[in-house]
C-alpha positions as CSV (number, residue, x, y, z in Angstrom):
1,X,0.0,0.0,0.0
2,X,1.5,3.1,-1.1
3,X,1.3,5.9,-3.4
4,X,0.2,5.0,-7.0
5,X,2.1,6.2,-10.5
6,X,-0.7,8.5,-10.8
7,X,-0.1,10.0,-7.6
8,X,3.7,10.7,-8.2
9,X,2.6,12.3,-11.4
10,X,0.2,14.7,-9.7
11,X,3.1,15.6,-6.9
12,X,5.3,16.2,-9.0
13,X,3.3,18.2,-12.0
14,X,2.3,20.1,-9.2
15,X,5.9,21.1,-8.1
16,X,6.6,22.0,-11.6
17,X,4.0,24.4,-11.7
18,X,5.5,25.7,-8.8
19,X,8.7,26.1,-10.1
20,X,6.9,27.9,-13.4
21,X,4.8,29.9,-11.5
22,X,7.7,31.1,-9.5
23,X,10.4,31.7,-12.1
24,X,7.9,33.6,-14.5
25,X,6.7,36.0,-11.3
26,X,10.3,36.9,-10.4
27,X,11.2,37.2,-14.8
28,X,8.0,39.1,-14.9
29,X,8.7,41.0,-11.3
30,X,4.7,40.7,-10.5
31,X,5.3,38.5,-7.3
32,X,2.1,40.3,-5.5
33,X,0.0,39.9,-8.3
34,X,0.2,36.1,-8.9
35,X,0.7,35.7,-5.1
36,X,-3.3,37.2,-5.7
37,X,-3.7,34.8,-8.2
38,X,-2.3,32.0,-6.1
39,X,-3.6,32.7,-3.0
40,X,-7.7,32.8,-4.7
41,X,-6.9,29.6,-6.4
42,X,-5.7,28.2,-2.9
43,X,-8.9,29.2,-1.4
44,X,-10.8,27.6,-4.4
45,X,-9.1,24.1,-4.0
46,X,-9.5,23.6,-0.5
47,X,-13.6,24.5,-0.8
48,X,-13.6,21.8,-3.3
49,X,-11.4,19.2,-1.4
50,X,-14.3,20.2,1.1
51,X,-16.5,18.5,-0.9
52,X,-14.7,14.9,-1.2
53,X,-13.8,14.8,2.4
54,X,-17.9,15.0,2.9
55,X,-18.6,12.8,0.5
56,X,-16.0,10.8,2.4
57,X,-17.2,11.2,5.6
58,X,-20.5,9.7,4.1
59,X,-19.3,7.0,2.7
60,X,-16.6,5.3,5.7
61,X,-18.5,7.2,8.8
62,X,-17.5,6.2,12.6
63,X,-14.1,6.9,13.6
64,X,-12.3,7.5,10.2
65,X,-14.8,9.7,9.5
66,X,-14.8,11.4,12.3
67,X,-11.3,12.1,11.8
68,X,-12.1,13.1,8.2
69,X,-14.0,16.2,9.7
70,X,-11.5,17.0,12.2
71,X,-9.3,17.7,9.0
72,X,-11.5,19.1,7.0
73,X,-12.5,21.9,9.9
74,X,-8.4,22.7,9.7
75,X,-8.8,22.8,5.6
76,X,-11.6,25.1,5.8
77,X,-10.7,27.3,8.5
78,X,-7.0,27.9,5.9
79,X,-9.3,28.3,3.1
80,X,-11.1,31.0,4.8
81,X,-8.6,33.0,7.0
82,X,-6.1,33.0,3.6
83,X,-8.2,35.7,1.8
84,X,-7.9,38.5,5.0
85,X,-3.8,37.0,4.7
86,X,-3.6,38.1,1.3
87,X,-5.7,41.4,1.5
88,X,-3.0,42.2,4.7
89,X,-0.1,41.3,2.9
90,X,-0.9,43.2,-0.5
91,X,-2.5,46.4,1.1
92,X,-0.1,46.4,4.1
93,X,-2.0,48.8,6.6
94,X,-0.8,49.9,9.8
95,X,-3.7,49.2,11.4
96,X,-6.5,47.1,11.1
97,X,-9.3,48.6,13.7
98,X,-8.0,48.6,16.8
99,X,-5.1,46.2,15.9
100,X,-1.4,47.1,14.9
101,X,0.1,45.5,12.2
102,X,2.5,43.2,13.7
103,X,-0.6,42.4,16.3
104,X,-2.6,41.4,13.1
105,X,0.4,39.2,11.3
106,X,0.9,37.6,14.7
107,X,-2.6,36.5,14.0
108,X,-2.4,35.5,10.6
109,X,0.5,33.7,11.0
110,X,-0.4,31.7,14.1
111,X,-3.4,31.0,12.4
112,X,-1.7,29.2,9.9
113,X,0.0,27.3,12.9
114,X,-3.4,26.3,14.3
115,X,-4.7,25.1,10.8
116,X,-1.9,22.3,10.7
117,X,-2.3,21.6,13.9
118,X,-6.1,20.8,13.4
119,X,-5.3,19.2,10.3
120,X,-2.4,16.8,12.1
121,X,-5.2,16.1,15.1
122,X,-7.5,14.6,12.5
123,X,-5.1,12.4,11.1
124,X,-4.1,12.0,14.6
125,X,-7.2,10.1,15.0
126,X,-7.0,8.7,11.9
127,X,-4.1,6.6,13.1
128,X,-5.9,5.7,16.3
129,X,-8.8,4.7,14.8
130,X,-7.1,2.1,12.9
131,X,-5.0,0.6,15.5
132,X,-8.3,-0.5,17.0
């Protein structure tokens, strides 16, 4: 049991896109704008892995599933909090309300923290569920 040949090809075309992405933003110097571009198309993929971890959740219930939704809470709370993230980094204000700056990307970046922590608690109880 393992990862399949499709699986490598999907890891690794998606690295490559990274590496395209990258080098043409710093060629083109527009790293904001497809950090914009990146950062919506982030928010669009984890929505829609959303959806197959419910349908997951459906299909497998009890425990595993359980520990599906524990995930999926870390994968949407990321897919949610990255739009405010990329709206601080590209606008950069000094204050957001009553909050400073660093106060806010203290925040934002401890966010991030708590997302794969969430996410690592799930699969947490993924592997317990299965030593059973």
């Amino acid at each position: 049991m393992g990862l399949e040949k499709k699986d490598y090809g999907i890891i690794l075309g998606a690295f490559v896109l990274l590496l395209i992405v990258s080098t043409v933003s710093m060629i083109l110097e527009l790293p904001i704008k497809v950090e914009a571009v990146v950062d919506l198309i982030n928010a669009l993929v984890i929505f829609a892995s959303l959806y197959f971890v419910y349908k997951g959740v459906n299909l497998v219930g009890g425990e595993i599933g359980r520990a599906m939704s524990i995930a999926a809470v870390g994968i949407g709370y990321y897919g949610i909090y990255i739009l405010p993230h990329l709206y601080y980094h590209i606008a950069s204000p000094e204050t957001i309300g009553p909050f400073g700056a660093d106060s806010v990307e203290i925040f934002l970046h401890t966010s991030t923290t708590l997302t794969f922590f969430v996410i690592a608690w799930g699969f947490y109880q993924l592997y317990e569920s299965g030593k059973e």
